[in-house]
N, C-alpha and C positions, 0 to 999 in steps of 0.2 A: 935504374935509369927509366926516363918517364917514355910513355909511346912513341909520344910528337919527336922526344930528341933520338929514338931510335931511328925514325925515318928517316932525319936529317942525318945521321952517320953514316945511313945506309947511301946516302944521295938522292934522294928521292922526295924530299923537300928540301928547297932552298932558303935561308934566313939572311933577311936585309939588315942591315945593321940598326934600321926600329923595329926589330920584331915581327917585319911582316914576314910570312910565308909564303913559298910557290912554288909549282913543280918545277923541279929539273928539266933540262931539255931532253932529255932522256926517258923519261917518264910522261912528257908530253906526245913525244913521238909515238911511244905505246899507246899512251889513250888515244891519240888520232884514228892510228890504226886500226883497234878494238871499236871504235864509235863507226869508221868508215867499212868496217866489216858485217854487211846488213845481215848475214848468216849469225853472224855470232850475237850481232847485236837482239836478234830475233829468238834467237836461244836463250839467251837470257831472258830475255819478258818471260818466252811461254814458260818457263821453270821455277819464276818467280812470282810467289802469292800477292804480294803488293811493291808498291813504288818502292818502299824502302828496299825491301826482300833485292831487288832487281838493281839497287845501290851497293847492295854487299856485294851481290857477284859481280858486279862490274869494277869497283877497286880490288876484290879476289886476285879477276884474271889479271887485270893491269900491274896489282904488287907482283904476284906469281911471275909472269913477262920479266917484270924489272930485276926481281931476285934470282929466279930460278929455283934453286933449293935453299929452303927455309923451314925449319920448322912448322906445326901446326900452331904451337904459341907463339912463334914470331909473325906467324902469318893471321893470327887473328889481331894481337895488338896492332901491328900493320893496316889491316884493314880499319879497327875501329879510329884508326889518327887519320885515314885518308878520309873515310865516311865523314867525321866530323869536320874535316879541314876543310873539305867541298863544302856541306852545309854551312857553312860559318862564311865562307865565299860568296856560296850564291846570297849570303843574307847580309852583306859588306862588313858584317861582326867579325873578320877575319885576324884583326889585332886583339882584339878583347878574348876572342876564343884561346887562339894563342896563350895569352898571358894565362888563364884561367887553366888551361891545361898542365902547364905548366906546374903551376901551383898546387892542383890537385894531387899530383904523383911525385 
């Protein structure tokens, strides 16, 4: 099973019937959370060597929140399908990444 479709079994990405992706509302609610919590949000900077660095921990806690107990392998694939699926968002490539992901695995 590929990352991206692990996420969406999990509920944690949503799939529109063209492919696009997006969080659950469930998983939005965590990020809100996690983003409107300036302790946590400030923990994470200071821990984290650069931008990316401070990306992983930030989908970490937010899968972690979502999951609960998971594996460390489910929780790294996890992260690496959220890391990418935001980048691919903030960069409107978020069909194309999609599809490419996909295909990859």
């Amino acid at each position: 099973m590929s990352k991206i479709q692990a996420v969406i079994d999990r509920g944690i990405l949503e799939e529109e019937p063209n492919g696009v992706l997006y969080l659950s509302a469930k998983m939005r609610d965590i990020v809100v959370a996690i983003q409107k919590d300036d302790a946590m949000m400030t923990k994470i900077k200071e821990k984290a060597t650069d931008e990316d660095d401070a990306q992983v921990g930030f989908w970490t806690l937010a899968f972690i929140g979502y999951c609960g107990d998971a594996s460390v392998e489910e929780i790294n694939d996890g992260v690496d399908a959220l890391v990418g699926w935001h980048q691919a968002a903030k960069e409107t490539r978020l069909e194309e990444w999609s599809m490419k992901l996909r295909l990859r695995e």
